[in-house]
C-alpha positions in Angstrom: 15.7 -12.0 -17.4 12.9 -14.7 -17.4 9.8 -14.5 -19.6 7.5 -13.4 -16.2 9.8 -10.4 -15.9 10.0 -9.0 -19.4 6.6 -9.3 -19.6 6.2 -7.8 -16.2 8.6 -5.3 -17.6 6.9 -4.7 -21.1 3.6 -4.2 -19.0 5.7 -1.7 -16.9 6.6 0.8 -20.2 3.3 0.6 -21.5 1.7 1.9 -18.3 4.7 4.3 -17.8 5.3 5.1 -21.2 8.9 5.5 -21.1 12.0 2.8 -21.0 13.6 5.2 -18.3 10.7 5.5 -16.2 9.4 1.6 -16.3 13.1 0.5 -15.6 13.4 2.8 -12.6 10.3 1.0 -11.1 11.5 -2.7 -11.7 15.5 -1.5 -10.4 16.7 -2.2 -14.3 18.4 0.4 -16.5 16.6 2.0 -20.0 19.0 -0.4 -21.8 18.1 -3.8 -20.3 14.7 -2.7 -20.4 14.8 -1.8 -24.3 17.1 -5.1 -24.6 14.4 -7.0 -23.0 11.6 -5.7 -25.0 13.4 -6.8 -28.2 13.8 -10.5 -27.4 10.3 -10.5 -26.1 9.4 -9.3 -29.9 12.0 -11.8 -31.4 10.5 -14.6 -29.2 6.7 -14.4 -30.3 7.9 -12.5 -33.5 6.0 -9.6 -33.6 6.4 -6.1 -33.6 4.7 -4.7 -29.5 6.4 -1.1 -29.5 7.0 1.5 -32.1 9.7 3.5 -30.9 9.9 7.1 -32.1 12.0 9.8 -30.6 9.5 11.7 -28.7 7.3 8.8 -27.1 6.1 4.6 -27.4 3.5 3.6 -29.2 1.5 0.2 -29.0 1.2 -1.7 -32.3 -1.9 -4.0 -32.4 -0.5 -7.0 -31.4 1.2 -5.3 -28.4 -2.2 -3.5 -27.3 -3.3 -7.5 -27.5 -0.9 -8.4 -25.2 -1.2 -5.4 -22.7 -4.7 -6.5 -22.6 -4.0 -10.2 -21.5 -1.4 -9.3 -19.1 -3.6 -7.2 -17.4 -5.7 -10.2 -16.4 -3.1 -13.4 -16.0 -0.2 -11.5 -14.2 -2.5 -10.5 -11.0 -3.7 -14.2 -11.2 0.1 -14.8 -11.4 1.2 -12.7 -8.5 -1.7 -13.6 -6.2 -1.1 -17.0 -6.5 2.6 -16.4 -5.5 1.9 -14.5 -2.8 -0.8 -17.2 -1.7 1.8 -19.5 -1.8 4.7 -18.3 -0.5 2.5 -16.6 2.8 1.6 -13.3 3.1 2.7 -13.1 6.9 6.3 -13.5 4.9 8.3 -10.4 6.6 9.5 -7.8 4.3 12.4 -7.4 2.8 14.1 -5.4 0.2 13.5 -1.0 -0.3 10.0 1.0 0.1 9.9 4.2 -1.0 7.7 6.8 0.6 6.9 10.1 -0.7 5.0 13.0 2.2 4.7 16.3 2.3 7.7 17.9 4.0 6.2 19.3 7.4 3.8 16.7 8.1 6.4 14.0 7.1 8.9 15.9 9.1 6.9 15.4 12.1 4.6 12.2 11.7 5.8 9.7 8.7 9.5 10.0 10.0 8.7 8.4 13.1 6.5 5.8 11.5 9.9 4.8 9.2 12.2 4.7 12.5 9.3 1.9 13.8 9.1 0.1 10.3 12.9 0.0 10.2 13.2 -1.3 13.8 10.6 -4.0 13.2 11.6 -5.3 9.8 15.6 -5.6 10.0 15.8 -6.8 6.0 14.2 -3.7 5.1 15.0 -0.2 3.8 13.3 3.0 3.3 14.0 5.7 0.9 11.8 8.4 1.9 10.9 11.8 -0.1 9.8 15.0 1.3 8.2 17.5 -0.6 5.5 19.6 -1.0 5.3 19.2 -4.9 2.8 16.4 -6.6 4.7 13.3 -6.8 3.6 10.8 -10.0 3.8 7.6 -8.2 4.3 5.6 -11.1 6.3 8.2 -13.0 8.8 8.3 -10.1 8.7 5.2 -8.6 7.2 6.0 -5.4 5.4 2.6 -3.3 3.3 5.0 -1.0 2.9 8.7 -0.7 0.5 10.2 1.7 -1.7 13.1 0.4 -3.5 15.7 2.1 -6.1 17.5 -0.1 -9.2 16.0 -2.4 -7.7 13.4 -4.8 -7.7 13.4 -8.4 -9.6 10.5 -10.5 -6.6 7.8 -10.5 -5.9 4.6 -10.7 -4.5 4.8 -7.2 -6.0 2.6 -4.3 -6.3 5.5 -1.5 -6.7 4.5 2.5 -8.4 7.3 4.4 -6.5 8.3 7.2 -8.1 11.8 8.8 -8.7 15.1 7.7 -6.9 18.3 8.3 -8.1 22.2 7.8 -7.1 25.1 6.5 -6.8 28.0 9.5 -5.7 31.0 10.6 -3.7 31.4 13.6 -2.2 34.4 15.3 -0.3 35.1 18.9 -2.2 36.1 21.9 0.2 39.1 21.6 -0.9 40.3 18.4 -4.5 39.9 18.9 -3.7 41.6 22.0 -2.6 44.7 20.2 -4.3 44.6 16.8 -7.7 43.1 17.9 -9.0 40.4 16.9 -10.9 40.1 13.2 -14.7 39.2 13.7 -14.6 38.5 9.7 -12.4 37.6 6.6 -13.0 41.5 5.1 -11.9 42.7 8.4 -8.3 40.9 7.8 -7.6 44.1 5.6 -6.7 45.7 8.5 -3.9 43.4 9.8 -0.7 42.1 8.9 -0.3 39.5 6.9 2.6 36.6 7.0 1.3 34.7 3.4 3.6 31.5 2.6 4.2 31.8 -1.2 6.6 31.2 -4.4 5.2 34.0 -5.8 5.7 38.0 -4.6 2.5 40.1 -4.5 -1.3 39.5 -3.6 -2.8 36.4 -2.1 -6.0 35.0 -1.8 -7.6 33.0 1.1 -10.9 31.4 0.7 -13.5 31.4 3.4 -16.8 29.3 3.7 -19.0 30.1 6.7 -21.7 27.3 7.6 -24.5 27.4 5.4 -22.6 30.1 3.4 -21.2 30.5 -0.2 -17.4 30.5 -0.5 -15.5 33.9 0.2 -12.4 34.8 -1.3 -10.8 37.3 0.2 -7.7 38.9 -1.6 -5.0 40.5 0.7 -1.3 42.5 0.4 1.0 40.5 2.7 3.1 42.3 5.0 5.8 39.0 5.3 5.7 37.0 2.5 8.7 33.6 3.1 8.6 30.1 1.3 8.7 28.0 4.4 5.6 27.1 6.5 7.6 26.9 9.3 9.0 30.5 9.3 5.7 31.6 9.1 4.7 29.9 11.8 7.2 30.9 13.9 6.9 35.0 12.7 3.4 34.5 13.6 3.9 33.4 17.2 6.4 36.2 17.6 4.2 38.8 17.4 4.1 39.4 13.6 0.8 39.3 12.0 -1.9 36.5 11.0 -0.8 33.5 9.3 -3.1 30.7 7.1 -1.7 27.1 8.3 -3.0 23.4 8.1 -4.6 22.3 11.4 -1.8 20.2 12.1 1.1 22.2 11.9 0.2 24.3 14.6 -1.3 21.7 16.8 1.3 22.4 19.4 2.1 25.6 19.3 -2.2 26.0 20.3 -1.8 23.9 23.2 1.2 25.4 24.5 -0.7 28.8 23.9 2.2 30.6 21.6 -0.8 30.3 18.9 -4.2 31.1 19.1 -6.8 29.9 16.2 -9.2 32.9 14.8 -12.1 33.0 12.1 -13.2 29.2 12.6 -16.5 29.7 12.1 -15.4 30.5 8.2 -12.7 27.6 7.9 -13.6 26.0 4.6 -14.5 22.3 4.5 -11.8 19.5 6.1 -9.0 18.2 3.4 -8.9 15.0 3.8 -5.5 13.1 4.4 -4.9 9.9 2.2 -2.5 7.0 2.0 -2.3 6.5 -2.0 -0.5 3.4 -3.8 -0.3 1.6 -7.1 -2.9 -1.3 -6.4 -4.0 -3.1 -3.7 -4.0 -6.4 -5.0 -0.3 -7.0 -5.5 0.3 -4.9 -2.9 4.3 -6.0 -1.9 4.9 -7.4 1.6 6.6 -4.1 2.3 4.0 -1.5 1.5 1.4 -3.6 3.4 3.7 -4.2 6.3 4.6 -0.2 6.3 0.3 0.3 6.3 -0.3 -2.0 8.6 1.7 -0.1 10.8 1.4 3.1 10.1 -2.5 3.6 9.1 -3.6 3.0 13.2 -0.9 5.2 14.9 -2.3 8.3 12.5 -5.8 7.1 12.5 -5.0 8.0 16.3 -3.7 11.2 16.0 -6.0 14.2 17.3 -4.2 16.4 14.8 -6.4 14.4 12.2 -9.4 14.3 13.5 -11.1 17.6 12.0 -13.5 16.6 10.3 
């Protein structure tokens, strides 16, 4: 390992605060990491790290360096990329973390384009609804839906997406259809949730305070999509994102209720490390990806 890597590396830990975790991102294991770290230490012969059993810690004259490498290596990078072209096609693995429905339908196809484009090129790519740590897991790009937390994250706006309540003509048809969130009382419920018992919805008419509103499900499942599909067969009210049930609407299985109390838009993010050593391959996969969405009806409700 050269002197740019380890101390790419040794800037990795401190930032991730783990061997494991820093190794992971650079495609090294906890040993070569630790490995490189020590001759780093022999070479200027100081002491960066204090290792302890529970966590790292940053001795003075590693804090020092942390601090310089923060300012030479983007110079460093940059200039690289500069040189070498940043037109250069990508090469190498992304990895891509999304929520599991919307990546299911719209990221998924956006990775059969990227991969058909860019032949040197691989994608690993995560789907779940849990909070991914970028750094912690190694993730290049994860798209968000929701108000972001203060990060260090460089975020690219790509829509917005609401919270609603849909039902089947069917049911309406039968049960009537509410006029307001206390009359939802009254109807069954089909409540997505890891947890048995009472939910709450929140409501926020125009020019309104926010309502809660707490109701006893009739169907309670774990999977947005059985929902979905239990509340176009008939079986009660369901609260969706806007664009999981963008086709079942058109095709008129679904049909949306109470949007005059929808609380405000979430808006739907691209998030990534930084954007200015953005790799080839994250900026290739963006450049693709960020006008096919931006396109999408399904985000436009704002």
């Amino acid at each position: 390992m050269d002197r740019i890597e380890s101390l790419t590396l040794f800037l990795s830990i401190v930032d991730h605060g783990t061997f494991a975790a820093a190794a992971r991102r650079v495609g090294q294991s906890p040993a070569t990491a630790s490995r490189a770290v020590g001759a780093l230490e022999s070479a200027l012969g100081v002491r960066l790290l204090e290792r302890t059993t529970r966590k790292l810690a940053l001795t003075d004259a590693g804090m020092r360096l942390a601090e310089h490498l923060r300012r030479v290596l983007p110079d460093f990078e940059h200039a690289m990329l500069d040189v070498a072209g940043q037109s250069a096609a990508p090469t190498g693995r992304l990895r891509i973390s999304a929520p599991r429905l919307f990546g299911r339908m719209h990221v998924m196809p956006l990775v059969y384009a990227y991969l058909d484009t860019y032949r040197a090129t691989r994608v690993e790519l995560s789907l779940s609804d849990r909070f991914v740590d970028l750094l912690e897991d190694g993730i290049d790009l994860a798209l968000r839906i929701g108000e972001l937390p203060q990060s260090s994250l460089v975020a690219r706006r790509l829509g917005a997406v609401r919270r609603v309540l849909v039902a089947s003509p069917d049911y309406l048809k039968q049960a009537g259809t509410p006029d307001d969130p206390e009359a939802l009382a009254g109807h069954q419920i089909i409540a997505v949730t890891a947890q048995p018992g009472d939910v709450q919805w929140r409501f926020q008419a125009r020019n309104a305070r926010p309502q809660t509103v707490k109701l006893k499900p009739r169907l309670e499942v774990d999977q947005m999509e059985v929902a979905i599909d239990a509340a176009a067969g008939g079986r009660g009210i369901a609260a969706v994102l806007s664009y999981q049930v963008e086709q079942p609407i058109r095709a008129g299985r679904l049909v949306r209720i109470l949007k005059t109390f929808e609380p405000a838009a979430l808006p739907v993010h691209f998030v990534f490390p930084t954007a200015r050593l953005m790799a080839p391959s994250v900026r290739a996969f963006l450049d693709l990806a960020v006008p096919r969405l931006a396109r999408l009806k399904a985000l436009r409700e704002e």
